[in-house]
N, C-alpha and C positions, 0 to 999 in steps of 0.2 A: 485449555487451561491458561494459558500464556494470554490469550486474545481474552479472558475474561476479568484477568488484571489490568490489562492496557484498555478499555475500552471501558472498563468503570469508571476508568478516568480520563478516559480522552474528550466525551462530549462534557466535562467538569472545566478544562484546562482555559478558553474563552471567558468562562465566568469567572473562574479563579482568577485568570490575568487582568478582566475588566475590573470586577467589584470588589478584590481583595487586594492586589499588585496595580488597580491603576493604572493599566497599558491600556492602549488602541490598538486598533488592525494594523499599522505597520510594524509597533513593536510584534504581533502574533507572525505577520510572516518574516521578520527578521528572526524566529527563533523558532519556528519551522522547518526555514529553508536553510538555516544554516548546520540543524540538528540532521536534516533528511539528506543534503549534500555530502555532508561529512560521512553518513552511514553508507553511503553510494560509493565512496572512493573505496572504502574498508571491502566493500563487496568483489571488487574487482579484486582485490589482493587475494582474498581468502577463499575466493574461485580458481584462484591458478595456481595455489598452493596447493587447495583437493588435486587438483591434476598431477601433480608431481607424487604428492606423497600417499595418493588411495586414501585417503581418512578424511571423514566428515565429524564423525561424533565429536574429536574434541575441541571443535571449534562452536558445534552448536552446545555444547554444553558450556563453555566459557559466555558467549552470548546472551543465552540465558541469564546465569545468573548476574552478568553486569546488569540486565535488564530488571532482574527482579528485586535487586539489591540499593536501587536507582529510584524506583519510584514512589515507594514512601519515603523517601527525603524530602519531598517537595512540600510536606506539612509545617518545613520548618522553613522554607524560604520566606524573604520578607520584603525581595524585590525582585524585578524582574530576570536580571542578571544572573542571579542567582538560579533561577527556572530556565536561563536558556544551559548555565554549565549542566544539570541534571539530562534535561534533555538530551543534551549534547551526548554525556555519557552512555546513555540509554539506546542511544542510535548508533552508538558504536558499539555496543553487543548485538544490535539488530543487525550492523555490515557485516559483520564476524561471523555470524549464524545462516544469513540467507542464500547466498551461493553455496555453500556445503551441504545444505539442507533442500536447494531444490537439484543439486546432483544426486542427492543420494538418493531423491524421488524417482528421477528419471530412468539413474541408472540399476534401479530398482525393478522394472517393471517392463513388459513388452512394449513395442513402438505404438501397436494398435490400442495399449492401455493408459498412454500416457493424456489423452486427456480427461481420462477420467478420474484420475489419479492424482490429477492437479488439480478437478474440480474440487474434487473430493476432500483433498487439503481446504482448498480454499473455504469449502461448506463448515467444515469443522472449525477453522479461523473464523467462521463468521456467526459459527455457534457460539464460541464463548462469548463473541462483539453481541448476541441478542442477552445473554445472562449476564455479561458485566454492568450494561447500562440500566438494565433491571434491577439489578443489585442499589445501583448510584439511585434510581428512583425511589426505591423505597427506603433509603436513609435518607435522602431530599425530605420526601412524606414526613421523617420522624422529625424530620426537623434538626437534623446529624449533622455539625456543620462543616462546610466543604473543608478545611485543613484534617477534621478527624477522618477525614471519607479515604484521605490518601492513606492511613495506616491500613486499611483492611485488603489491600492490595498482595501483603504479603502473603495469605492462606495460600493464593492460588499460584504464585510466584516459590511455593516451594516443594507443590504439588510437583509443576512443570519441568522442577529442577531436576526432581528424581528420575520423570518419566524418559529424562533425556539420558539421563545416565545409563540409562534400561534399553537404549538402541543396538541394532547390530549393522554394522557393515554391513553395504551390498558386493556382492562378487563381482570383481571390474575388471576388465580385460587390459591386462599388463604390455604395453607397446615396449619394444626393442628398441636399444638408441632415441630414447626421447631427453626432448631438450630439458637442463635445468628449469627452468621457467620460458614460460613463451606468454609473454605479454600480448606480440602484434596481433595484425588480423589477418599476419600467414595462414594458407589452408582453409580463413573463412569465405564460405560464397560470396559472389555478390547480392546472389536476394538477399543475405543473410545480414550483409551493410546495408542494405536500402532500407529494410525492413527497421532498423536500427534510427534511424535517419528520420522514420514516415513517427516509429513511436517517440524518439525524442523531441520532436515538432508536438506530436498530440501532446509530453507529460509537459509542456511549456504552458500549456493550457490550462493545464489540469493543475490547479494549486492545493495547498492542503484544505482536508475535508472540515478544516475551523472555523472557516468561512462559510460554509452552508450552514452552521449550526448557528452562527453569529448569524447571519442572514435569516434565517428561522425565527431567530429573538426578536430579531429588528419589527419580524411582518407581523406579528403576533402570537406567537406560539408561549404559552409560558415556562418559565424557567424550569417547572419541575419534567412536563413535558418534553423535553430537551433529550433528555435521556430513551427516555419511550420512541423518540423520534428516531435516534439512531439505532436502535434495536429493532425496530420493525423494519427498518433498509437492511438491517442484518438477516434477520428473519428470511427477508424476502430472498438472500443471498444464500443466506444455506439449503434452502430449499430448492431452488433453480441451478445451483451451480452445477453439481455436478451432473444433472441430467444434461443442462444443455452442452456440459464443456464433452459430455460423452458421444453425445449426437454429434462435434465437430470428429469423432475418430472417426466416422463414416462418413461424413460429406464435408467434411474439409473444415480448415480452420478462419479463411481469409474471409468467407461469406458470415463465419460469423462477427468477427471481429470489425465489419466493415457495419455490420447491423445494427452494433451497440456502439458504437461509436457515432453514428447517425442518431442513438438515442441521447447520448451524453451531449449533442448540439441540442436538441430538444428541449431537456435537463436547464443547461445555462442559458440558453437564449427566456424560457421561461421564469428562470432564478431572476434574471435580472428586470421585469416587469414591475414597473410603481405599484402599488398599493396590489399584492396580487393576494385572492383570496385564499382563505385557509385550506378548505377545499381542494383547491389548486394545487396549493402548495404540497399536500396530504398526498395529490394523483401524482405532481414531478418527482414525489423522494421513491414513491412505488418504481417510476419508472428507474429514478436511478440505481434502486437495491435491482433490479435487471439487468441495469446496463454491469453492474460488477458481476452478478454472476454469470454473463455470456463473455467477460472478457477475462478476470482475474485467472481462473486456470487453464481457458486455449492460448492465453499471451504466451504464457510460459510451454505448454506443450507448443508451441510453432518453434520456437527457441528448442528447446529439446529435437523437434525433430529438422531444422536446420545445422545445427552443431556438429562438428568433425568427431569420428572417433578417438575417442583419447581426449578431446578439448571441451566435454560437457561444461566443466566447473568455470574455465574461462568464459564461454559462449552466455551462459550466467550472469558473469560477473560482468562483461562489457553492457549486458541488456540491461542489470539492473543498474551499472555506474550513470549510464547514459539515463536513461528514466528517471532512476532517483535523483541526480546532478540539479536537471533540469528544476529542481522542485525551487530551489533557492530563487533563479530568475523571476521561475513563476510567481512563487508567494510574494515574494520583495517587490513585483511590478502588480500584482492583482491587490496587494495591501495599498498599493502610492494609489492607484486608479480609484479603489475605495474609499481611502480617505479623503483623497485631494480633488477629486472629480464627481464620482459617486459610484455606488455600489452597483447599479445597473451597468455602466459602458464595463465595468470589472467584469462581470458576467460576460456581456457582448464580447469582449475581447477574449476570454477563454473560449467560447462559440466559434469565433472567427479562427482561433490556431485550430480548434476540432476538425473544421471545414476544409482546409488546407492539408490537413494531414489523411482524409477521405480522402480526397484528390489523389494523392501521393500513392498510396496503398490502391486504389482503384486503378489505375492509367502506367503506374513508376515500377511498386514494386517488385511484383511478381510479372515475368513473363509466360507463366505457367499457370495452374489452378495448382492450390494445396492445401 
């Protein structure tokens, strides 16, 4: 429900900013990455606070409702500035909720279920992401124009809110003498910092998904199609997720993770091609709704199952601080390269931190299979 609010209007947010707001790609990843960084730091915090105090729920329901309370406002902004404070807000319910919420997955469920478990999450986030942007299309269709589109946001934003309310604890094993808070990376392995290290390198690469949509307008795709575009990479995600994220609880998670991320160089090295056919374009997104669903829920079960007990919500918060962090660099240097260069070396260059961070995770991180 929550992804079928945000994804109505996410593949909207490019058009809104170009043809209404009058921004370019740098102003997009100047208010990406500083919306997605900010949410990063929050993650860390409200990861290591689950740890101390056993309680998720009411950080994911505060979360929420900053997020749902957050996104019809944007029908009244009238500059950009104004769309990146919203944002901003929005992604600070998103810190707040997402380390609580993937502990209380984890610690939810047996070891051998946790990738399925994540996939399974993930499938479902990526079911509202095919019915949100269906929704955006056929108000497109009616000809709904894009400031009204941001009110209908709220049905599903207070669906969400209930359903969060309606959660229970999972039963978590109470440690003796544990610290107030424990920030470091005392107690964490070392695969478990490399690992850290090989995905912060990859999300440097990896900038926000506004670009591929922008990218899509550029080559030909038209504007109402936009939405359909990002719905069928959803599509393609709910329905692969969790089988493949389930197949890594039996043969491991690194083989998969090494595989889709081989496809995300694939993905960008093709994105950034002159004049690349529709066609093409239509086979790259297939590939990338795969590449998310062989990564978005074993990233997080290899994290679950490298994490110390007693330090899930932490081990969380540092994977997401460090991955989300990263998104600011990225977008702010894939927006300069796009504008200032061209959108293809933008592609190439994401491709190129993809390839390095294979390397890493191949030969660095693991001295083990897992």
């Amino acid at each position: 429900m929550n992804d079928s609010a945000s994804e109505m209007l996410y593949p909207l947010l490019p058009l809104y900013l170009t043809s209404v707001l009058m921004a370019g790609p740098k102003v997009l990843g100047l208010i990406e990455g500083i919306a997605e960084s900010t949410s990063s730091l929050l993650k860390l915090v409200s990861g290591v606070v689950v740890d101390r105090t056993k309680r998720s729920k009411p950080w994911i329901v505060i979360g929420y409702l900053m997020a749902g309370l957050g996104r019809p406002l944007i029908a009244f902004v009238n500059s950009w500035g104004w769309l990146l404070l919203i944002r901003f807000s929005d992604r600070i319910g998103k810190g707040l909720r997402t380390s609580p919420r993937d502990a209380l997955l984890a610690e939810s469920v047996p070891r051998n279920k946790r990738g399925l478990v994540f996939g399974f999450h993930r499938s479902m986030d990526n079911a509202g992401a095919v019915i949100g942007p269906l929704i955006a299309a056929l108000l497109l269709a009616l000809h709904v124009p894009l400031r009204d589109i941001f009110f209908w946001a709220i049905i599903p934003a207070v669906i969400t809110l209930v359903l969060a309310i309606s959660l229970k604890e999972p039963k978590r094993a109470i440690k003796v003498q544990e610290p107030v808070f424990q920030w470091s990376f005392e107690g964490m392995s070392p695969e478990f910092k490399r690992y850290l290290f090989a995905a912060g390198l990859f999300a440097l690469g990896n900038s926000s998904d506004m670009f591929l949509l922008l990218r899509a307008r550029e080559l030909g795709v038209p504007q109402a199609q936009i939405p359909l575009l990002w719905a069928a990479v959803s599509l393609i995600t709910t329905l692969f997720g969790a089988p493949l994220s389930a197949i890594s609880d039996q043969y491991g998670r690194k083989q998969f993770i090494l595989v889709a991320w081989v496809g995300f160089v694939i993905f960008y090295l093709g994105m950034g091609i002159p004049g690349l056919p529709i066609y093409a374009l239509y086979s790259l997104f297939v590939l990338y709704g795969l590449f998310k669903a062989a990564t978005e829920g074993v990233e997080k079960a290899m994290v679950a199952d490298l994490a110390p007990m007693g330090r899930t919500g932490a081990a969380f918060g540092w994977f997401n601080l460090i991955t989300g962090v990263m998104v600011l660099p990225a977008s702010l240097v894939f927006g300069e390269i796009y504008e200032s260069i061209g959108p293809s070396y933008a592609f190439w260059f994401s491709g190129g931190c993809a390839i390095c961070s294979i390397a890493l995770l191949k030969i660095w991180v693991f001295r083990s299979n897992i």
